[in-house]
C-alpha positions in Angstrom: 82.5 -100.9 36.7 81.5 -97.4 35.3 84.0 -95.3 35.6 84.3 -91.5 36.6 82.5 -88.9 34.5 83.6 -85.9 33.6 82.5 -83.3 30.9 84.4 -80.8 28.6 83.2 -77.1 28.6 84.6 -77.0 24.9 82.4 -79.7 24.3 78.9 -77.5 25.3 80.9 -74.6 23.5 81.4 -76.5 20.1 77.8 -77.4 20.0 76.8 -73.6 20.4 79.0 -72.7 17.8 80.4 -75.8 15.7 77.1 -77.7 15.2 76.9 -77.1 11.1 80.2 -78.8 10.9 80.2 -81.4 13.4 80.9 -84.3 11.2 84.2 -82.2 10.1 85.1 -80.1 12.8 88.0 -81.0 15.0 87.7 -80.1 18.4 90.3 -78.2 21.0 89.8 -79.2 24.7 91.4 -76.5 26.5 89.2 -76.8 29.7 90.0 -79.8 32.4 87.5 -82.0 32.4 84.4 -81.5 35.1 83.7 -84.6 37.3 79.9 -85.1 38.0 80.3 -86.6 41.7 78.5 -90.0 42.1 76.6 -88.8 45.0 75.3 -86.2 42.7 74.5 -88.7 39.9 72.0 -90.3 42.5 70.6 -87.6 43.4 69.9 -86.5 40.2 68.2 -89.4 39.4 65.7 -89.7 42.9 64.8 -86.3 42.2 63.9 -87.2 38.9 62.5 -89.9 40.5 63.8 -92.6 37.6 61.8 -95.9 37.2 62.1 -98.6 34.8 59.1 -97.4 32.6 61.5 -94.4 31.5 63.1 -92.9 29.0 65.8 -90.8 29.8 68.2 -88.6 27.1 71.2 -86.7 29.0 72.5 -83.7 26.4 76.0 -83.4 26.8 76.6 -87.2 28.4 80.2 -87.0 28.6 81.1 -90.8 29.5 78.0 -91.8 30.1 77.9 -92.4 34.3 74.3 -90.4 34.3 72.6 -93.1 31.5 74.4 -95.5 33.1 73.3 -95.1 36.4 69.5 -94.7 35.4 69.8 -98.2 33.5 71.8 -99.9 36.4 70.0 -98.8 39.3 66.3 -97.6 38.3 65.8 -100.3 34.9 65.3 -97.2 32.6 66.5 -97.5 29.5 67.9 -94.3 27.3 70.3 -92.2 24.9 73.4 -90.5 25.4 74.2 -87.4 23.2 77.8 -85.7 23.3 80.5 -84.0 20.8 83.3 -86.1 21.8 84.4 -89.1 19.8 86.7 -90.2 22.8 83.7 -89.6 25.2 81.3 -91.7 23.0 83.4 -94.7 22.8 84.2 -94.8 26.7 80.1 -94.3 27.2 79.9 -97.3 25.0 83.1 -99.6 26.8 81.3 -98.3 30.4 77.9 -99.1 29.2 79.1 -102.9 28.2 81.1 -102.8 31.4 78.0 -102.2 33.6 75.9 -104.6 31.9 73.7 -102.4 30.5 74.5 -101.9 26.8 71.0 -103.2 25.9 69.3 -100.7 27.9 71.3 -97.6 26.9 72.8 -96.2 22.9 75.4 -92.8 23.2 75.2 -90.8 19.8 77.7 -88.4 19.0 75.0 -85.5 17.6 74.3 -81.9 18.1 72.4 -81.2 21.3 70.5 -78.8 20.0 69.3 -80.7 17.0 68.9 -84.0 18.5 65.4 -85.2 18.9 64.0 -85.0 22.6 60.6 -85.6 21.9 60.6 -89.7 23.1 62.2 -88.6 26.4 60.4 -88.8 30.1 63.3 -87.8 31.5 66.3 -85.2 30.7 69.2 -84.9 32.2 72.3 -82.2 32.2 74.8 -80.5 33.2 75.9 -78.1 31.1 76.9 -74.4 31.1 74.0 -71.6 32.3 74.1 -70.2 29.0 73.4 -73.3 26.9 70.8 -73.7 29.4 68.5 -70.7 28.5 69.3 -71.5 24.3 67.8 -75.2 25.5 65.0 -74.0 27.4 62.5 -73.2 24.4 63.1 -76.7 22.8 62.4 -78.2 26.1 59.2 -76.1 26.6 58.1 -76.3 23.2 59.3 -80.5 22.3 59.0 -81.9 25.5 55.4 -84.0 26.3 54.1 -82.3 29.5 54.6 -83.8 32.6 58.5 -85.0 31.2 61.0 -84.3 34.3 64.1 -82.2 33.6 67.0 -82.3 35.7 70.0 -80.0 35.7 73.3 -80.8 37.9 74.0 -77.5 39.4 72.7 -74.5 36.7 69.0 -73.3 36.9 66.7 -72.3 34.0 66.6 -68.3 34.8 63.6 -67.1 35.5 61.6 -70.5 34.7 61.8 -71.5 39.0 62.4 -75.1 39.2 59.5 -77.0 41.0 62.1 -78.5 43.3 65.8 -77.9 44.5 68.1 -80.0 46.5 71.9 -79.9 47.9 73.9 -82.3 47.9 77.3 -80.8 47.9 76.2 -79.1 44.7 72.8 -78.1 43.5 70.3 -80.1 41.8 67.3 -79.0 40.1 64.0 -80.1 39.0 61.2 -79.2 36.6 58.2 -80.6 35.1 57.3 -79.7 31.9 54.0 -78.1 31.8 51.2 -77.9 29.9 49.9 -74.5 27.6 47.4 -73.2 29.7 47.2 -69.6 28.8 43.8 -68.5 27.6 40.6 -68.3 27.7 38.4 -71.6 28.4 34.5 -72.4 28.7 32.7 -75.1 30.5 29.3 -76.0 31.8 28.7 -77.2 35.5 25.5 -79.0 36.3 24.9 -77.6 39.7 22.5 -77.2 42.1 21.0 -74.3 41.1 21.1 -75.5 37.6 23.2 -75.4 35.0 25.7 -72.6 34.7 28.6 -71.5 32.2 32.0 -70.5 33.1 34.3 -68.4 30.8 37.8 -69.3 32.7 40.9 -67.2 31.9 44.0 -68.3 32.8 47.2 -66.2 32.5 50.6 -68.6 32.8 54.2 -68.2 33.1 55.7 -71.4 32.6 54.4 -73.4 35.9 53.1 -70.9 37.6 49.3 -69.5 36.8 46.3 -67.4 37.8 43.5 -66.3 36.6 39.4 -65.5 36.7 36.1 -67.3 36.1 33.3 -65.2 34.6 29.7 -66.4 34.4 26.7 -64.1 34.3 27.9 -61.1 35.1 30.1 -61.5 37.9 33.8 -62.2 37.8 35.1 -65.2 40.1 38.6 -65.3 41.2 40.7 -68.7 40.6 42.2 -69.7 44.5 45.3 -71.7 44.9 45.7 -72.3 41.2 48.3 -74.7 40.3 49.7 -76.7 37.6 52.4 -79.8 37.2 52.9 -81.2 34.0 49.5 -81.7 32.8 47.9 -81.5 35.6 45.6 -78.3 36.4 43.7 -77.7 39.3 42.0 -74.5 41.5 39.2 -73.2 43.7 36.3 -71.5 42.6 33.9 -69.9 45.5 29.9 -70.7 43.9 27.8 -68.6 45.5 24.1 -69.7 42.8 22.8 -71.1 45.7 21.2 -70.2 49.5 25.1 -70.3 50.8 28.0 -69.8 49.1 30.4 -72.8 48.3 34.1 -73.9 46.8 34.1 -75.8 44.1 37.2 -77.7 43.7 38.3 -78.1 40.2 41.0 -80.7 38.9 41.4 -81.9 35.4 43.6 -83.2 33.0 45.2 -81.2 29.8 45.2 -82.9 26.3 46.0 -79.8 23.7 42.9 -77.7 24.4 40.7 -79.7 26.2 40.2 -80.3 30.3 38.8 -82.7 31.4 37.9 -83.8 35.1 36.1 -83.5 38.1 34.5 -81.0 40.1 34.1 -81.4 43.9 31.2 -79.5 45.8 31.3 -79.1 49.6 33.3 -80.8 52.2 33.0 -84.6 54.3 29.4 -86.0 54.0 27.9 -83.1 52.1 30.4 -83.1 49.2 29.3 -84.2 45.8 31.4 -84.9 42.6 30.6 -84.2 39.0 32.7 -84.6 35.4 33.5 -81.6 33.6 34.9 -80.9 30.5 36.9 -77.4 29.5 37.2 -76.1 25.9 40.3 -73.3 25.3 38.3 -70.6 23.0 40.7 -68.4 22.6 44.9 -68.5 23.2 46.7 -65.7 25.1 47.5 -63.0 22.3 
């Protein structure tokens, strides 16, 4: 049976402030415990939208229901990371209690030094605060495309790419790609072949930007970016009629690559292309 979670604020403070000494430090718990409701738990997780081929790390696991769950319902497998001793060793009784010890490991570590890299999935709940001292690490550690889910506080001004209620807020984001900069490709098109200098100006998910080629400058239309994935509309007017070409690729460091699509239904035709960053945003 896994029993009822709940968290310590202390906890979340100690690790902003005790981390140096954690192997020495003894901790006061002056705030009651914070339940994380079950219904929430499973929310969390199908927003996150959890499979077996996961790896999911919760930062600040208190007694492990979250990890727990993943293993138990979805077949992930993951790590727990919390302050508390006493929270540790119930994550580990629940754990065996559920079935799922194999699946799941709780470390008492700091969250801010722990390593998230090997995570496809993180999960929290802590204070709003420890939130924004997080968010760099996650941004800057994190693969693109890992999901991050946060039981009821947001990431400031980084807009989650989805929200949900269910008696208390959940909220999702996808780690995305660096963008930002300046990018060149060649498109073999109709008219020939013809070089694009892209720039693309990014704050966190969200982008825009402008595609120069002789001497005209190209808007980017509905520009958009999810983990790794970059896509957007350029209107091609080198031939008789003008023309969208829809761009989609893939993001590996600074390289795109993926198609083009020209034209719509029977007319439409499809070509590779391949996107070199130049130059990073100063």
């Amino acid at each position: 049976m896994i029993l009822d979670s709940r968290r310590r604020a202390m906890v979340v403070m100690a690790a902003c402030f005790a981390a140096p000494v954690i192997a020495h430090a003894q901790f006061n718990y002056d705030v009651p415990y914070v339940p994380t409701p079950p219904v929430v738990v499973e929310e969390m997780l199908r927003l996150a939208a959890v499979g077996p081929d996961d790896f999911v790390i919760d930062l600040g696991s208190g007694d492990g229901r979250i990890l727990i769950a993943a293993a138990k319902k979805f077949g992930a497998r993951g790590v727990g990371v919390d302050l508390d001793p006493d929270r540790i060793s119930e994550s580990v009784a629940n754990a065996g209690a559920a079935g799922v010890a194999d699946r799941v490991a709780f470390l008492r570590q700091d969250l801010f030094k722990f390593d998230i890299g090997q995570a496809t999935v993180v999960t929290m709940y802590l204070l709003p605060s420890v939130n924004l001292r997080l968010r760099p690490r996650l941004l800057r550690e994190l693969k693109p495309g890992t999901r991050l889910v946060s039981h009821d506080f947001d990431m400031g001004d980084w807009q989650p790419d989805q929200k949900s209620t269910v008696r208390k807020n959940v909220f999702l984001w996808i780690v995305p790609a660096r963008v930002d900069g300046r990018w060149r490709t060649t498109l073999a098109l109709p008219a020939g072949e013809r070089s694009y200098e892209i720039e693309i100006k990014q704050k966190f998910q969200e982008i825009d930007g402008v595609a120069r080629y002789g001497k005209k400058i190209a808007d980017l239309w509905n520009a958009k970016l999810q983990g790794d994935r970059v896509s957007f509309v350029m209107v091609d007017d080198s031939g008789p009629l003008e023309s969208n070409l829809y761009c989609e690729g893939r993001v590996s460091g600074d390289v795109i690559e993926g198609v083009v699509r020209r034209g719509i239904g029977s007319e439409q035709t499809q070509i590779n292309w391949r996107a070199t960053r130049i130059a990073a945003t100063s």
